[in-house]
Backbone as JSON, one array per atom type, in Angstrom:
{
  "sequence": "XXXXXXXXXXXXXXXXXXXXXXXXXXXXXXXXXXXXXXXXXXXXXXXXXXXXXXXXXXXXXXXXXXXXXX",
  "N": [[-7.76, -7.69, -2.94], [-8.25, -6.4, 0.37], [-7.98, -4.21, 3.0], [-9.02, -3.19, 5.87], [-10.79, -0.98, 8.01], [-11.07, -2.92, 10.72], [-8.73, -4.63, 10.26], [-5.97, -5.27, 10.77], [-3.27, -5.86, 9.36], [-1.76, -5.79, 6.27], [-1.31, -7.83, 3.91], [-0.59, -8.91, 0.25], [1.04, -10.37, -2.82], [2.53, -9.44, -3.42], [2.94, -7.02, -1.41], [3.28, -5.87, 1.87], [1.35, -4.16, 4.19], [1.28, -2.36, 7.17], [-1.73, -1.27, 8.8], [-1.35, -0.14, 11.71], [0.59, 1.73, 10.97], [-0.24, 3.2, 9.22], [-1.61, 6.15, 7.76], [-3.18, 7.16, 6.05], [-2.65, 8.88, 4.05], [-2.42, 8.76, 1.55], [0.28, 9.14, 0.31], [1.57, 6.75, -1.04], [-0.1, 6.55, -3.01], [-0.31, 8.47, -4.43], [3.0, 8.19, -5.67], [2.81, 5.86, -7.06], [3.53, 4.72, -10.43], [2.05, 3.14, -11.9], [-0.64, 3.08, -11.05], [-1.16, 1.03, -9.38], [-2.38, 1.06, -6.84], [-4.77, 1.73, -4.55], [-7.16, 3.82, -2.86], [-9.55, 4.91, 0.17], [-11.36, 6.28, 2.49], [-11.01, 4.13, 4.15], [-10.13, 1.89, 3.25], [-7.71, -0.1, 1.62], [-6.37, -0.76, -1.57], [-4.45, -3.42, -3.27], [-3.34, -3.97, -6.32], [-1.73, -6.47, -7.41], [-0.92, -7.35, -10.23], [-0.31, -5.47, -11.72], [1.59, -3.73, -10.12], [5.4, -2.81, -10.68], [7.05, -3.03, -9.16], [8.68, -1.39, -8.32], [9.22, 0.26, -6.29], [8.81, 2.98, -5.26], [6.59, 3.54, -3.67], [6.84, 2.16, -1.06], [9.19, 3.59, -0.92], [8.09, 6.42, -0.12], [6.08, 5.95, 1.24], [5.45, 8.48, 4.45], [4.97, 7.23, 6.75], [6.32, 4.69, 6.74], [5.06, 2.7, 6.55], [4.43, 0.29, 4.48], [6.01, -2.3, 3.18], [8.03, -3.81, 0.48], [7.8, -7.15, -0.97], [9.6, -8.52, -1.99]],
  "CA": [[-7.46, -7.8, -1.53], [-8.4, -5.39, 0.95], [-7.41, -3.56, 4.37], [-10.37, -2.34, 6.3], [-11.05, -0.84, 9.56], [-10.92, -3.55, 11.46], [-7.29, -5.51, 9.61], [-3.88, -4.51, 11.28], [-2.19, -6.09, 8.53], [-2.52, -6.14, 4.87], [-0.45, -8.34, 2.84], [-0.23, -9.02, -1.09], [2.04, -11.59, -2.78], [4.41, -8.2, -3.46], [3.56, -5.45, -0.59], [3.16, -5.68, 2.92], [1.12, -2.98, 4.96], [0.88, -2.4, 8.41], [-2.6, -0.74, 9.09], [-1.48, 0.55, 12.22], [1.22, 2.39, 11.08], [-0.7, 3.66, 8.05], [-2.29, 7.09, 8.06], [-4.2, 7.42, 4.85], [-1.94, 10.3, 3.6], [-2.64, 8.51, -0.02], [1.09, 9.38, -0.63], [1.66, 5.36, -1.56], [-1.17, 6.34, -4.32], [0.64, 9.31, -6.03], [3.9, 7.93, -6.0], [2.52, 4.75, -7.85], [3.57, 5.07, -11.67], [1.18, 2.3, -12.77], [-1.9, 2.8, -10.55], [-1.53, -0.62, -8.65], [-2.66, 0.88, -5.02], [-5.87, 2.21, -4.36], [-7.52, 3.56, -1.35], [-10.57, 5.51, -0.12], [-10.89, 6.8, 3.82], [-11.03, 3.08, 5.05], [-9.87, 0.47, 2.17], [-6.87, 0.35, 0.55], [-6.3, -2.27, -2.13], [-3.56, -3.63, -4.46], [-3.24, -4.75, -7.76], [-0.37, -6.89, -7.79], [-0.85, -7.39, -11.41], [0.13, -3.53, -12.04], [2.7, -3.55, -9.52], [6.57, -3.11, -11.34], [8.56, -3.46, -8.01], [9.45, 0.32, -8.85], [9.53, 0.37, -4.58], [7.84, 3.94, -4.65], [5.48, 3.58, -2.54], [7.94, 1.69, 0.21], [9.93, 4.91, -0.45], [7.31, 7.36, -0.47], [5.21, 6.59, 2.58], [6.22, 8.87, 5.49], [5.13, 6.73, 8.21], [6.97, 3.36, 6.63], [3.87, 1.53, 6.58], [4.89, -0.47, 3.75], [7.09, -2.81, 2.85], [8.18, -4.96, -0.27], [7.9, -8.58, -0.63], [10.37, -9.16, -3.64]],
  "C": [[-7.65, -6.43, -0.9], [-7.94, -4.77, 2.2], [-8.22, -2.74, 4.81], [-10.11, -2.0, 7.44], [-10.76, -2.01, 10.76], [-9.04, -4.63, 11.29], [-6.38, -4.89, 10.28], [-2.98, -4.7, 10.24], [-2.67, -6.06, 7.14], [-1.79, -6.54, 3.47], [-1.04, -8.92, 0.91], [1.04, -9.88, -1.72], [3.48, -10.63, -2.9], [4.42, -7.05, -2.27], [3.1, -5.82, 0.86], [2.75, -4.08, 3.63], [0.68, -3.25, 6.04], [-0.04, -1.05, 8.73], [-2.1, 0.03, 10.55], [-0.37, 1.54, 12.27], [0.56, 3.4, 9.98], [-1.96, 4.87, 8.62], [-3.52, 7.59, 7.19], [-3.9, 8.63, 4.31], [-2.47, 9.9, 1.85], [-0.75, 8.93, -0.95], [1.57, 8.13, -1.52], [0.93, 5.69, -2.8], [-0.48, 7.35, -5.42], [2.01, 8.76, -6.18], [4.2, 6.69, -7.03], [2.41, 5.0, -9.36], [2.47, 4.48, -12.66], [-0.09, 2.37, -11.87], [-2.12, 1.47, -9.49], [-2.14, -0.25, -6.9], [-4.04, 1.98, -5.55], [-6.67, 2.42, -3.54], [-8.42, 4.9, -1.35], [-10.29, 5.76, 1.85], [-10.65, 5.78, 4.58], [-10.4, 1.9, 4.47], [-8.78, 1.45, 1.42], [-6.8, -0.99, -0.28], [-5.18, -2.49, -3.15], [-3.68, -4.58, -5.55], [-2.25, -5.03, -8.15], [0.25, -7.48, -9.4], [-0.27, -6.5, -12.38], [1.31, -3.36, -11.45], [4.08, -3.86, -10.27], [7.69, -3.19, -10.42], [9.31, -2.58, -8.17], [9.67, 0.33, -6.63], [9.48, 1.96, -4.13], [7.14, 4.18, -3.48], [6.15, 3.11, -1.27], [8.63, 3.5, 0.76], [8.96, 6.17, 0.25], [6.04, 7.27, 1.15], [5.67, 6.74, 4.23], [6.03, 7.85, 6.86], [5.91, 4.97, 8.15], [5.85, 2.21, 6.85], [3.71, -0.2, 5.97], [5.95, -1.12, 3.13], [7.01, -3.76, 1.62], [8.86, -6.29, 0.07], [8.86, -8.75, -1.76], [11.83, -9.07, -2.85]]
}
């Protein structure tokens, strides 16, 4: 699943992101212990397969972009 340029929203069966709060700081990506987020200057993507509901990345990105679904 992806979140492109054009998406405002970008849900997953575990994370919720709101593209227009999202800056592309990549801190969601280092705070991720297992790798499950992944993102480049325009796409971010998750691997809810990887995801441990550690809620990192919720914590971790300054503009609150993201939220968990669990």
């Amino acid at each position: 699943m992806r979140l492109s340029t054009d998406s405002w929203h970008y849900r997953t069966e575990l994370l919720d992101i709101d593209r227009s709060l999202c800056n592309y700081c990549g801190a969601c990506v280092g705070m991720c212990p297992t790798d499950a987020i992944w993102m480049d200057d325009t796409i971010i993507e998750v691997n809810d397969s990887r995801c441990i509901r550690c809620s990192f990345c919720v914590r971790g990105c300054p503009t609150g972009a993201i939220a968990g679904r669990w």
